[in-house]
Every structure is written in C-alpha cells, then in structure tokens.
C-alpha positions in Angstrom: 77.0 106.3 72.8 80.3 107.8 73.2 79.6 108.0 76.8 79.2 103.9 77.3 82.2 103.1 74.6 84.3 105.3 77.6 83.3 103.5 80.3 83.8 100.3 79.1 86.9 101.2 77.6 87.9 102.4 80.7 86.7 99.1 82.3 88.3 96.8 80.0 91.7 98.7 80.6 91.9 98.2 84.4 90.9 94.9 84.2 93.6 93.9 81.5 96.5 96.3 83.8 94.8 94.2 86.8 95.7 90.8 85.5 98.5 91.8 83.9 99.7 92.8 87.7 98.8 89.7 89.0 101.1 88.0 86.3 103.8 89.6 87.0 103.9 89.7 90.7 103.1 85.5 90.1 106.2 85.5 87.8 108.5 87.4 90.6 107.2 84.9 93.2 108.2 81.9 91.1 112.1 83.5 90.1 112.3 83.9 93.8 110.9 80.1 94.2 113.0 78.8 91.8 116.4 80.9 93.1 116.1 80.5 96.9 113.9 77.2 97.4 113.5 76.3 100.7 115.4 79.4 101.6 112.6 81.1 100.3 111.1 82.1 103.7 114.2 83.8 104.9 114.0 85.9 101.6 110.4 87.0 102.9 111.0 87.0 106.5 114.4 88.9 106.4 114.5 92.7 105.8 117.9 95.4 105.7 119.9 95.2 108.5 118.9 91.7 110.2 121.2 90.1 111.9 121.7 86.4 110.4 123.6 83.4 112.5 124.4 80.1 110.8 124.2 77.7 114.4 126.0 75.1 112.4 129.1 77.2 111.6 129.0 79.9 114.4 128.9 82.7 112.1 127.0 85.6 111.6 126.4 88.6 109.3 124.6 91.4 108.2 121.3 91.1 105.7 121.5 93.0 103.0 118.3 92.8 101.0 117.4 94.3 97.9 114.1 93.4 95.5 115.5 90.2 93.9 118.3 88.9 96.8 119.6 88.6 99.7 123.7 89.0 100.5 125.2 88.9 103.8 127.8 90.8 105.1 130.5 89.1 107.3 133.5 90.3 109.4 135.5 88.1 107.1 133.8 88.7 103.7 132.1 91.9 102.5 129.6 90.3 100.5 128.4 86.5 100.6 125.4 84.9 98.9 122.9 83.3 101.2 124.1 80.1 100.2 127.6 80.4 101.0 126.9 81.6 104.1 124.6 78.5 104.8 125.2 75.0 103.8 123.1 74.7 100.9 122.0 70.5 102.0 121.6 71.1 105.7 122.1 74.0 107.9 120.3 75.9 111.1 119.8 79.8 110.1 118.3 82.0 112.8 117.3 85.7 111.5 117.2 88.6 114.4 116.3 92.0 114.4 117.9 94.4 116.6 115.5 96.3 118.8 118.0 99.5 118.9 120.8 100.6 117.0 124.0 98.4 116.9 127.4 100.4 116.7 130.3 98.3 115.4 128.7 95.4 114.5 130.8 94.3 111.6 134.1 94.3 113.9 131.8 91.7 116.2 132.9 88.7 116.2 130.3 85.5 117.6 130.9 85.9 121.4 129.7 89.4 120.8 127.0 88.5 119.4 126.0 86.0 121.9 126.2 89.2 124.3 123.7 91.0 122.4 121.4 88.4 122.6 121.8 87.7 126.3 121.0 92.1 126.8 117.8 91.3 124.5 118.9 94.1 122.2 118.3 91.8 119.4 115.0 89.4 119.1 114.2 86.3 117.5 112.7 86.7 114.2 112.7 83.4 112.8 114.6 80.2 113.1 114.8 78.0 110.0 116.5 74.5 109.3 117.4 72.3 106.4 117.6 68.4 106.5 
C-alpha cells in the first residue's frame, strides 16, 4: 500500500508542477503581449547584440535583451526603450545579426552601417513594419 500511495503521490506532484509551469510561462507570454504588442515579434526574434535600424528615422543601435525587455543602445543615447527608438504608431524596424565580430560599432554612425551591410558582414534577420 505504501508503495501505490508513493507513486501516485509522485504522480500527482509532477502533474500539478507541470501545469503550474505552463501557467506561468502563459502568464510571461501575456506581460510580454501586453508590454510590446505588435512589437512583440521583435522581442522574440531579437537576441544580445543585434543590430536594430529604424528605416524611417535612419538610426540604428545595439539590442540589448534581457528576460523581460528589450533596450537599445545608440551613439547618441546609452540606453533607449524600444519605443523610443521606433515610432510607436507607425515605423519600419529591420533587426540584423552580424555574421562576425563588429569593433567600434557604437562610434558608427548610419553610412557605416550601410557599409556593413553592403560587405554582408551583417544579415537580415527580420524586417517589421507598423501602419
């Protein structure tokens, strides 16, 4: 008898830690829902390090990503909220990641960066717009 009581203790406590996972990883999808809304699939897409280019504005920065948000760093401003960096209403974000290591990137400025693309030493990751 003891033997059965274990095992379905056992089973009735990873089940409950199961669901209970699934909660919580449904509740951290909907905060980052709720926070970035449409922006949401740059927040998956992007990772450390990107490079990220607002067409609309010619700027660009540096992602820096941690479990809950995304800031960019720009030559102008050390660190900017996605939506400051983009128009919130309308804008056209690329994200790139650079195939090799980038020395000096935060002294770039957008001509620079237009050179990098042109040497294919950063690729095309995603390209988002707003309306």
């Amino acid at each position: 008898m003891k033997k059965k009581l274990k095992y379905a203790l056992l089973i009735v406590g990873s089940l409950i830690i199961t669901i209970l996972g699934f909660i919580i990883y449904g509740l951290y999808l909907m905060e980052i829902e709720d926070h970035y809304g449409d922006y949401k699939e740059v927040y998956f897409k992007s990772n450390d390090k990107d490079i990220i280019v607002n067409e609309e504005f010619s700027k660009f920065g540096i992602v820096e990503k941690n479990w809950k948000r995304i800031y960019i760093k720009t030559k102008e401003k050390d660190s900017v909220h996605l939506y400051t960096f983009s128009n919130k209403y309308k804008s056209e974000i690329k994200l790139y990641r650079p195939t090799k290591r980038i020395k000096n990137i935060k002294e770039m400025d957008y001509n620079d960066f237009q050179n990098l693309l042109e040497k294919n030493i950063i690729k095309l990751k995603l390209e988002f717009k707003t309306n």
